[in-house]
C-alpha positions, 0 to 999 in steps of 0.5 A: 500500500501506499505510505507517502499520503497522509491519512484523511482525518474523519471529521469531529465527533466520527470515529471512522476506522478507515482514511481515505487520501485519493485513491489511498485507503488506510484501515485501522483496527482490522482484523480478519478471523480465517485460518486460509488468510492465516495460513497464506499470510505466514507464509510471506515474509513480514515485510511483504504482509500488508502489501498482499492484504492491500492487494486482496482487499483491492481485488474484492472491491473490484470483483464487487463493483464488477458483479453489479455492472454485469447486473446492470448489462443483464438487465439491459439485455432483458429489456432490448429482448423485450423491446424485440419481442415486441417489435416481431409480434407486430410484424408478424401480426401486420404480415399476417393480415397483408397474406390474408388481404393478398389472399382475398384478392387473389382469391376474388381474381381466379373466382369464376364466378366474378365475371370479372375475375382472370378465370372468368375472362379466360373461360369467356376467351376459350369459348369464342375461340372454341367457337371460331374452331368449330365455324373453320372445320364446319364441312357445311360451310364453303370457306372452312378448312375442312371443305377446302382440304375435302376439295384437294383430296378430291382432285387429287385422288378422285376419278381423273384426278392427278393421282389417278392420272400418274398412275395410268402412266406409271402402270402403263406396261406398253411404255417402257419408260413407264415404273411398270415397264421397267419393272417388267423390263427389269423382271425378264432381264434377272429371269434370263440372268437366272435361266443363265445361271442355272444352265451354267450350273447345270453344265458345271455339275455334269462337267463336274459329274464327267470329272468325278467319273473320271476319277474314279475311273482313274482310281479305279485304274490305281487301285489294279496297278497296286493290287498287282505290285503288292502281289509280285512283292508278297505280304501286302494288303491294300485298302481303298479308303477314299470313301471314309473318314480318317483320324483327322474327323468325319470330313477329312477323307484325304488318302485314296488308298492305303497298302500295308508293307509285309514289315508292317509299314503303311504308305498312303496313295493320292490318286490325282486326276487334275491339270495342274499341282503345286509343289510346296506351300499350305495348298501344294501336294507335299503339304497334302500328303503330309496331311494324308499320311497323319490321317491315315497313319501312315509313315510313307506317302505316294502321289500318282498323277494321270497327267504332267501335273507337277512342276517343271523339276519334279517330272516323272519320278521324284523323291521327297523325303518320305513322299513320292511324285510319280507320273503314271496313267494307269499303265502302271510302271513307275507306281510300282517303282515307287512302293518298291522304292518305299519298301526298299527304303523300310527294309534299309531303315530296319538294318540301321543307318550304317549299313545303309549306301546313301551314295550309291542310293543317290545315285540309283534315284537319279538314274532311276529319275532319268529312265523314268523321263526317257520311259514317259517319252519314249510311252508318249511316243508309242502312243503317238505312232499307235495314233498315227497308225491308227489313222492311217488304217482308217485312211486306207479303209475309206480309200479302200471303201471310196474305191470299191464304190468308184468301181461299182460306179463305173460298171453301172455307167458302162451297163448296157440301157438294155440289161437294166431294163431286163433286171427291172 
């Protein structure tokens, strides 16, 4: 506290234990019983006592003034809430009764039966333009829409109307520019594409029947000249399989025919009565044999053409691996060549590769590829002279003929007119 302003002395006749100089309070005679300011008190130092007690005193003093300042602002705040409430039940009560004007008069303004009123007025419109509707679309009228458009319809579909007109010309079948002259037109041209396309198809499946009887001939052709070689080589068994299925499914008939070496080894024939082949690639007959031999589980396979058919460097007669190209056209030779040719090689595969001559069997293939070439020329050479002898008995017997008839001839002329009418 402070010590460096005189007391205020309390006036005559008061004996006021508390002096007051300023804002300095001097309190004389006090005495506080409460052991908690006891016990905070003597633990200060002496000297420090009476400067926490002024302090203590100094902050209860505020905290009263305090309490009744926020009394005064509560009190403020109950009349300002007051001062709202108020004002917000007049509001309300002055809205209210505007809605409930606004809801008379809109109320009064869609009543239908106010003639007045906007729904009275819409009504009233509605049935004049309903009116005037009607009055357009009246049939009985000459100016409606309705009798207008029944006009139209008229001289547009009507007997000798437009349509009608169009029509006549467009289903005139005289004129050819007409829609149903070309129509027709149109009609006989795909019946003669279609009477074209079905005699073409009838030719192609004689044509194709004329092949198919060919080749069957052929194999036919085929399967004496193997029944034959398998009887000069003994132990063989030949099948016709061209008919049936093999491994390979239900659709898969590729391998005409199957012989069964004595040692058990198949070979498999393709007999081809066809104009051209091709070597190698997925449609080539090397890729075809192989396809047959897994079909028919075979191990070998050999291609007997009618005709020159291979390529230019197969020839007559050659070897591919385990397939073999010959040319043969029925008569017999080199088919034999080639399943003795096969049997040869299973026969040398069975006694291992060591006793087996590969040079000399080169050189066998070669030689044999070549006498097979002088073989087909040297047969299509006899068939030719066979033709060309053929054609000359044929010349002799019509010369012979055309003789015998020149002769008769003559004798008729020189016949006396006489003796043929005693022969009559």
């Amino acid at each position: 506290m402070e010590q460096n302003k005189a007391p205020q002395v309390p006036s005559a006749g008061t004996a006021s234990p508390i002096a007051i100089a300023g804002s300095a309070v001097t309190i004389q005679n006090l005495v506080v019983d409460d052991p908690l300011v006891a016990d905070y008190l003597l633990a200060l130092p002496a000297a420090h006592r009476a400067d926490h007690v002024g302090r203590a005193v100094a902050l209860g003093i505020h905290g009263m003034a305090t309490t009744s300042m926020r009394a005064t602002l509560d009190d403020v705040k109950d009349e300002v809430r007051r001062i709202l409430d108020s004002a917000t039940a007049a509001a309300e009560q002055h809205l209210n009764k505007a809605v409930d004007s606004g809801r008379t008069q809109l109320a009064a303004h869609l009543d239908p039966d106010v003639r007045t009123s906007l729904t009275a007025r819409t009504f009233a419109e509605l049935e004049e333009l309903h009116a005037s509707m009607l009055a357009r679309l009246d049939p009985d009228r000459s100016d409606s829409y309705t009798n207008r458009l029944v006009a139209a319809i008229t001289d547009l579909l009507g007997p000798g109307g437009q349509l009608a007109q169009r029509l006549e010309a467009a289903f005139d079948s005289t004129d050819t520019d007409s829609s149903l002259g070309r129509v027709v037109e149109t009609f006989e041209r795909r019946f003669q594409e279609l009477r074209d396309l079905v005699v073409g198809e009838q030719n192609r499946t004689k044509e194709a029947a004329r092949g198919t009887a060919k080749g069957l001939e052929f194999e036919d052709q085929v399967e004496a000249v193997l029944r034959s070689q398998a009887r000069a080589i003994g132990g063989c068994i030949v099948e016709r399989t061209g008919l049936t299925a093999g491994k390979l499914g239900l659709n898969s008939k590729v391998g005409d025919f199957v012989v069964t070496l004595a040692d058990g080894t198949r070979v498999v024939v393709e007999a081809k009565n066809v104009g051209r082949m091709s070597l190698t690639g997925t449609t080539g007959i090397l890729s075809e044999l192989d396809q047959a031999m897994d079909n028919r589980n075979a191990s070998w396979a050999i291609c007997v053409s009618r005709g020159d058919s291979f390529p230019s460097e197969v020839g007559h007669f050659a070897v591919y691996g385990n397939r073999v190209l010959v040319v043969d056209a029925g008569e017999g030779t080199l088919t034999g060549v080639g399943i003795r040719w096969i049997n040869s090689s299973a026969v040398a595969a069975t006694q291992g590769a060591d006793a087996v001559d590969t040079v000399t069997a080169q050189e066998r293939l070669n030689r044999i590829r070549d006498l097979a070439q002088h073989f087909s020329r040297s047969k299509r050479a006899l068939g030719a002279a066979q033709d060309g002898l053929e054609s000359v008995r044929h010349d002799l017997d019509s010369l012979r003929s055309q003789l015998i008839d020149l002769v008769d001839d003559i004798a008729r002329a020189l016949r006396p007119p006489t003796a043929d009418k005693q022969v009559a």
